[in-house]
C-alpha positions as CSV (number, residue, x, y, z in Angstrom):
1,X,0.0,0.0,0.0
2,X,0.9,3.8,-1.1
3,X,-0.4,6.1,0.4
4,X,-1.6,8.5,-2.4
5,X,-1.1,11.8,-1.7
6,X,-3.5,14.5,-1.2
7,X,-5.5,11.6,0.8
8,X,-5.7,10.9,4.5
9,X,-6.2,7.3,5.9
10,X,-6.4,6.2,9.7
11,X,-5.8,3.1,11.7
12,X,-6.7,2.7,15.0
13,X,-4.3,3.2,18.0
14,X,-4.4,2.6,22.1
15,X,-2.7,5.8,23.4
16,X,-1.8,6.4,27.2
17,X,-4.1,9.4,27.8
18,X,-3.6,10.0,31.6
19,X,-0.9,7.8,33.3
20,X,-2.5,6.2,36.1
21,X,-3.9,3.0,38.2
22,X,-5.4,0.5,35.6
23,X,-8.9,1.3,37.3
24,X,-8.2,5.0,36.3
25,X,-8.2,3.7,32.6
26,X,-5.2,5.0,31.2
27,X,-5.6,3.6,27.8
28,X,-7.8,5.4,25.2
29,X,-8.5,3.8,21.9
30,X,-8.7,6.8,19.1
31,X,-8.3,7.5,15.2
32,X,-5.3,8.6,13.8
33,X,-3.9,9.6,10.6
34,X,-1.6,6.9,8.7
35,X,1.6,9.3,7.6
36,X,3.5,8.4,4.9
37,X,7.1,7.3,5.9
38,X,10.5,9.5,6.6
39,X,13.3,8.6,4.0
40,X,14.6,6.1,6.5
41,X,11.3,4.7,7.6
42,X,9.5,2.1,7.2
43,X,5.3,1.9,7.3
44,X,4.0,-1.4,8.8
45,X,0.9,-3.3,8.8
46,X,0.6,-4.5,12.3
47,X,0.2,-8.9,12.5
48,X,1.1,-9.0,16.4
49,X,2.3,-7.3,19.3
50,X,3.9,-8.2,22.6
51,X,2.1,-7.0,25.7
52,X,5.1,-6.1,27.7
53,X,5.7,-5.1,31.6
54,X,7.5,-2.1,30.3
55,X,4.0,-1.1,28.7
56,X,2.3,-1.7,32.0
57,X,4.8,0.9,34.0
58,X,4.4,3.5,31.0
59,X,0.5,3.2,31.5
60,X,0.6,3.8,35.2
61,X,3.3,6.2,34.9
62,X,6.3,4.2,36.9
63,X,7.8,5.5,33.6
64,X,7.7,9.2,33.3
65,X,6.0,9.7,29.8
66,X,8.5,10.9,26.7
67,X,5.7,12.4,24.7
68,X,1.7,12.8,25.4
69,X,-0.9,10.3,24.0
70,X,2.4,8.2,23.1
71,X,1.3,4.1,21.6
72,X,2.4,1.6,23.6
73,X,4.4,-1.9,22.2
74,X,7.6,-2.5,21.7
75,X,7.0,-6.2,20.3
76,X,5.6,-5.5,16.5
77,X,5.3,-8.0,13.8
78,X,4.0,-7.2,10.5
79,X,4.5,-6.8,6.9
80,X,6.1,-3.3,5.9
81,X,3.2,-1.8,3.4
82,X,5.6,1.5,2.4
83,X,9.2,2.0,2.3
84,X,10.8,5.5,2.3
85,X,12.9,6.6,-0.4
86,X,16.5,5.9,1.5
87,X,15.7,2.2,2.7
88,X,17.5,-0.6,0.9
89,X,17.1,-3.1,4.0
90,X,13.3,-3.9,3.7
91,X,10.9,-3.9,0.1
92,X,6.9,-3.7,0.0
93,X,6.0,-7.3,1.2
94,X,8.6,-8.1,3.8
95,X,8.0,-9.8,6.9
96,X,9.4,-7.5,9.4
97,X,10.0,-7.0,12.8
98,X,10.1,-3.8,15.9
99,X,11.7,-3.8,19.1
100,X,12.4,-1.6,22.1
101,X,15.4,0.5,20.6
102,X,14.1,2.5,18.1
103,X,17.0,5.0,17.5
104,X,20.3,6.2,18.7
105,X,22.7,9.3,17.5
106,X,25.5,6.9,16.5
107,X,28.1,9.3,16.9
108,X,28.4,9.6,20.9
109,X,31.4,7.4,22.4
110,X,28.8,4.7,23.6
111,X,27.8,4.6,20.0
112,X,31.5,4.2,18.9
113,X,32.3,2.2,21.2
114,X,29.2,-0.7,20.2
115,X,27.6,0.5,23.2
116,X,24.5,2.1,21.4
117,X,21.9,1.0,24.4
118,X,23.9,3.3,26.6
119,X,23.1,6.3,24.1
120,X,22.6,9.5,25.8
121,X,20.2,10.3,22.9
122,X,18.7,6.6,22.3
123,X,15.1,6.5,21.2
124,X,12.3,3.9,22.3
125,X,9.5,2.1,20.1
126,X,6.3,2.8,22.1
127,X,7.8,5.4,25.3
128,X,9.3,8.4,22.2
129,X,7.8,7.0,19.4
130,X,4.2,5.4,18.7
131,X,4.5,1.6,18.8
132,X,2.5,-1.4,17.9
133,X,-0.9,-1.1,20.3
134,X,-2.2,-0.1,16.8
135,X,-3.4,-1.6,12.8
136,X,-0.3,0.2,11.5
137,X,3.0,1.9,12.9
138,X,5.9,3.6,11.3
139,X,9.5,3.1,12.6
140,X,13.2,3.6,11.5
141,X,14.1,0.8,8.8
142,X,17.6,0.9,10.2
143,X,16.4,-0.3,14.0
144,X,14.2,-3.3,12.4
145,X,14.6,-6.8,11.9
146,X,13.9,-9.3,9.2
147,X,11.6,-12.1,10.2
148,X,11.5,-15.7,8.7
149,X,8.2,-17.0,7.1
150,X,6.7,-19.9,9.1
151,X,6.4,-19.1,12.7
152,X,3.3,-17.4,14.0
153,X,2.8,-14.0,14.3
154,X,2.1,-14.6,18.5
155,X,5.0,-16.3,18.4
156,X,7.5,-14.2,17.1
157,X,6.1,-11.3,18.6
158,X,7.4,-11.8,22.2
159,X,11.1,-12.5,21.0
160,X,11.7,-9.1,20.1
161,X,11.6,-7.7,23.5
162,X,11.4,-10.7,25.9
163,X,13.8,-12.8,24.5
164,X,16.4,-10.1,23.5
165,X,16.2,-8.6,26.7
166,X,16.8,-11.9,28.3
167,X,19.8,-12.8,25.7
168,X,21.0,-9.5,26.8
169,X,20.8,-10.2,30.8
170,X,22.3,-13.8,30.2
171,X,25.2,-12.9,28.5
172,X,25.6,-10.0,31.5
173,X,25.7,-12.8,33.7
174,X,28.7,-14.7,32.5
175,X,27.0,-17.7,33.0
176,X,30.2,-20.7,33.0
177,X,29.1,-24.0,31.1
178,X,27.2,-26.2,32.0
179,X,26.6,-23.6,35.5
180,X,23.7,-23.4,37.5
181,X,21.4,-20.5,36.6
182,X,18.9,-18.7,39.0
183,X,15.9,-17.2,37.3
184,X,13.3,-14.9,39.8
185,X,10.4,-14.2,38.4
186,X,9.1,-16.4,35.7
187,X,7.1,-14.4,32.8
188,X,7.2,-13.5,29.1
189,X,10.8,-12.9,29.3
190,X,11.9,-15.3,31.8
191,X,10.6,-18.7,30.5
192,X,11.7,-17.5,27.3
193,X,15.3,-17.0,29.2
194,X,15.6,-20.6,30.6
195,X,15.2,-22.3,27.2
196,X,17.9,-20.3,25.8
197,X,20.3,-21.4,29.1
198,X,18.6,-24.9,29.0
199,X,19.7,-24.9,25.0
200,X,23.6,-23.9,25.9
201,X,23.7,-27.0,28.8
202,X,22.9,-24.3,31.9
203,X,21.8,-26.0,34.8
204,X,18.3,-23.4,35.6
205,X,16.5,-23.0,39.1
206,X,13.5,-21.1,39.0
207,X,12.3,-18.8,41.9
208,X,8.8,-17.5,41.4
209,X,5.7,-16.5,43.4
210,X,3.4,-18.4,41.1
211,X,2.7,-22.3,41.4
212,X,1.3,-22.1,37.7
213,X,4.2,-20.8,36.4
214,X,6.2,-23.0,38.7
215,X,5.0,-25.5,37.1
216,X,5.6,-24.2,33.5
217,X,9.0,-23.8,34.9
218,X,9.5,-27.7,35.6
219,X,7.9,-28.7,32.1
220,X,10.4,-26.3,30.2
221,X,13.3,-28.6,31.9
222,X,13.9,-26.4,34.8
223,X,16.1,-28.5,37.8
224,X,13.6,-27.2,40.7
225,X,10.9,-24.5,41.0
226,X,10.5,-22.9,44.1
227,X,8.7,-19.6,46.0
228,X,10.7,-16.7,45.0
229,X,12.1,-16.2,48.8
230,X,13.1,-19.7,48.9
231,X,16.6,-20.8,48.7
232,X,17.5,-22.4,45.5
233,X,18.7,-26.3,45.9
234,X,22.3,-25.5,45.4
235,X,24.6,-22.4,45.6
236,X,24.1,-20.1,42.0
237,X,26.9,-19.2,39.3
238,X,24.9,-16.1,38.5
239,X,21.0,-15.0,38.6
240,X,18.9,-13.0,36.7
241,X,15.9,-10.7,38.8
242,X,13.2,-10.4,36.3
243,X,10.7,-9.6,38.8
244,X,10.6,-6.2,39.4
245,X,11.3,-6.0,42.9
246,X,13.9,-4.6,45.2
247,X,12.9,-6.8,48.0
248,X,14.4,-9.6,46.0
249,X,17.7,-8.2,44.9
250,X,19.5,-9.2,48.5
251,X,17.6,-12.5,48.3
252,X,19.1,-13.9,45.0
253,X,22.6,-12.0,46.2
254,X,22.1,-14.4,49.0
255,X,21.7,-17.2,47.0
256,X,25.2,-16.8,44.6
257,X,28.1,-18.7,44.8
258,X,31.6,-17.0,45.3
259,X,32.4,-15.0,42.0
260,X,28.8,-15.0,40.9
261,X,26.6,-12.5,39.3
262,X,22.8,-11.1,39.9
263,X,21.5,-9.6,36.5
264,X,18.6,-7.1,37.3
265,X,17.3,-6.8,33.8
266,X,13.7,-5.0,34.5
267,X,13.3,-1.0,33.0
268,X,11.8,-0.7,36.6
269,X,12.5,-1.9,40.0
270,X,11.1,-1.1,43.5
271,X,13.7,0.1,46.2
272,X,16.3,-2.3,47.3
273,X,16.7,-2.4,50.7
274,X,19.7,-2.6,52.7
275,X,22.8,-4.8,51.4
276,X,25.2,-6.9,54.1
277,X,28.4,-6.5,52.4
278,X,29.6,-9.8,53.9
279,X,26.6,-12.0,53.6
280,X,25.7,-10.3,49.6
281,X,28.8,-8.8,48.4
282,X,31.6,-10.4,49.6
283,X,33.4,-13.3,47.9
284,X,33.4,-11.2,44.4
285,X,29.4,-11.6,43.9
286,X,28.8,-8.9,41.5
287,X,25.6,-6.8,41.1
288,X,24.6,-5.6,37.4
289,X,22.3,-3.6,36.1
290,X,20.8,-4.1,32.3
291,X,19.6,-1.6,30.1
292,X,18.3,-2.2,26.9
293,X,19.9,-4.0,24.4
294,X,21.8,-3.3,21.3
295,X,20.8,-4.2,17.6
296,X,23.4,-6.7,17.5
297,X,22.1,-9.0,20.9
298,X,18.6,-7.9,18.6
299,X,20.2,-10.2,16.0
300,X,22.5,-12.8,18.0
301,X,19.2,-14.0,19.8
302,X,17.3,-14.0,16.7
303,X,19.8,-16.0,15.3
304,X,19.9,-18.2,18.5
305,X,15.8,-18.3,18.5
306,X,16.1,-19.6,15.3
307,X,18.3,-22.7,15.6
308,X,16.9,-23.4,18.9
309,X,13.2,-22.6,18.6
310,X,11.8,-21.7,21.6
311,X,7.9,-22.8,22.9
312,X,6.2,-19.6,23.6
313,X,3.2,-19.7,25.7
314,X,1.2,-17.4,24.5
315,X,-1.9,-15.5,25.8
316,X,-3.9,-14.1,22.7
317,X,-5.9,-11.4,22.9
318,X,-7.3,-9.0,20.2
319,X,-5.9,-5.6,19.6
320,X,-9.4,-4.0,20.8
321,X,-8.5,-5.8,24.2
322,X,-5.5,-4.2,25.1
323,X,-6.3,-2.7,27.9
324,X,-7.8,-6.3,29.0
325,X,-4.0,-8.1,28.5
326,X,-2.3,-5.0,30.7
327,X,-4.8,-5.4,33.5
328,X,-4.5,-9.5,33.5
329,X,-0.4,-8.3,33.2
330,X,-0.4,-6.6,36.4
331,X,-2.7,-9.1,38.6
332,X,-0.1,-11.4,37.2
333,X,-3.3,-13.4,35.4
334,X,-0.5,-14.3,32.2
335,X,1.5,-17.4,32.1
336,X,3.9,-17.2,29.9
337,X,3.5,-14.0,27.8
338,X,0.7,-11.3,26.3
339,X,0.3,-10.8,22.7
340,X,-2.3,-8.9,21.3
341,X,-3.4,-10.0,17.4
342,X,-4.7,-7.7,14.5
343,X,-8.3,-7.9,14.1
């Protein structure tokens, strides 16, 4: 599709009106114009798109808002319907994909330095720009990704945020072979996380809240699955907190071995109390942080998804029921991950 000039179409778009409690109703579905795409952009007929925890803090304002009305969804799959007159990556047709970076100034020495998810002027799909909570988005060809034919558009869709992010975390982990992973907190992104560890011969313990996902843990192939205060069966190598909660930081420090690592890998996390340097510090446990992810862990894990397909359990919902999936989100109602599907 062209859109022929002199002519005005609309799709339909969830935009975060008033950040607030879910009961406030944040989320307002509206009409607005389709515009053609930038030299470097890309317009795309929205398939799928991942309901994320990142679009749950931006809706009740945990995230300060980067623009008013802004779309949520960083998770897009769809077919690009327009290309702008500088892309040579993607062609009228393609299956393509958007994630959570959605631009960076590529000159700044993070930029230079292969660092581009530390950019000082880095842009987000869905928090700066209007995501995939809609029938069509536009986005910068240079920050999206092929996509194979085959796979479902539900299951694709939760890769490109929750698996990346979780590549991301794992690799900031410096997981040994064959070590013993600690997962806390066991949603889209996590169980997407312990088959990718489980694929490379990790040795995964899951901690979560949840006896459902506890469960869903122990069919993936998890070693044990316990209450996400428990101790874990044996000491860790490293951990990764996906739950976002301070509380649990000194927990799973706790639980390391000597020299291992704690991954926080949430956009959000509540306060973490009070450290004991001896009992969660000492002994060379490090503490890291994780922010965002660059476009080359966008296509390592891809890569990685691909010869190791992952089973995504998916929740559908229909795109007019987005506000639906984030409240379900939040009362933690999701096993597995959110995606809402083009109607």
């Amino acid at each position: 599709m062209a859109i022929p000039r002199h002519e005005t179409l609309s799709t339909t778009a969830w935009v975060v009106e008033r950040p607030g409690p879910l009961d406030s109703f944040p989320l307002r579905r509206v009409e607005r114009p389709i515009t053609e795409p930038r030299a470097r952009e890309i317009l795309i007929e929205v398939a799928a798109c991942g309901v994320c925890r990142t679009d749950l803090h931006l809706a009740e304002g945990d995230l300060v808002p980067h623009r008013p009305r802004c779309t949520p969804g960083h998770e897009i799959v769809g077919r690009v319907l327009q290309a702008g007159s500088a892309v040579t990556e993607f062609t009228p047709g393609d299956r393509v994909g958007a994630a959570w970076l959605a631009g960076t100034c590529g000159t700044c020495r993070y930029c230079r330095a292969d660092h581009e998810n530390l950019c000082p002027y880095s842009r987000y799909t869905g928090w700066d720009l209007d995501g995939g909570y809609a029938g069509h988005t536009t986005v910068d060809a240079r920050f999206a990704y092929p996509l194979p034919e085959g796979p479902a558009d539900e299951e694709l869709a939760p890769l490109l945020c929750a698996g990346i992010i979780g590549y991301r975390a794992l690799e900031r982990t410096d997981l040994p072979p064959g070590g013993r992973l600690g997962i806390y907190g066991f949603g889209a992104s996590a169980h997407l996380t312990a088959q990718l560890a489980l694929s490379r011969g990790a040795v995964v313990h899951v901690l979560t809240r949840s006896e459902e996902a506890q469960r869903l843990a122990l069919e993936l192939g998890a070693a044990s699955a316990r209450g996400a205060y428990d101790s874990p069966p044996e000491p860790l190598d490293a951990a990764i907190l996906f739950a976002p909660v301070g509380d649990l930081v000194p927990v799973a420090l706790a639980a390391l071995d000597r020299g291992g690592t704690l991954a926080v890998a949430g956009i959000h996390l509540t306060d973490i109390p009070g450290l004991n340097y001896d009992r969660h510090l000492f002994q060379e446990r490090t503490l890291r942080s994780v922010t965002a992810n660059t476009r080359a862990d966008g296509r390592a894990y891809l890569a990685e998804a691909a010869r190791n397909r992952p089973t995504v359990h998916v929740q559908r919902y229909a795109m007019s029921r987005a506000d639906t999936a984030l409240a379900d989100l939040a009362a933690d109602r999701v096993t597995g991950v959110a995606v809402l599907i083009a109607e």
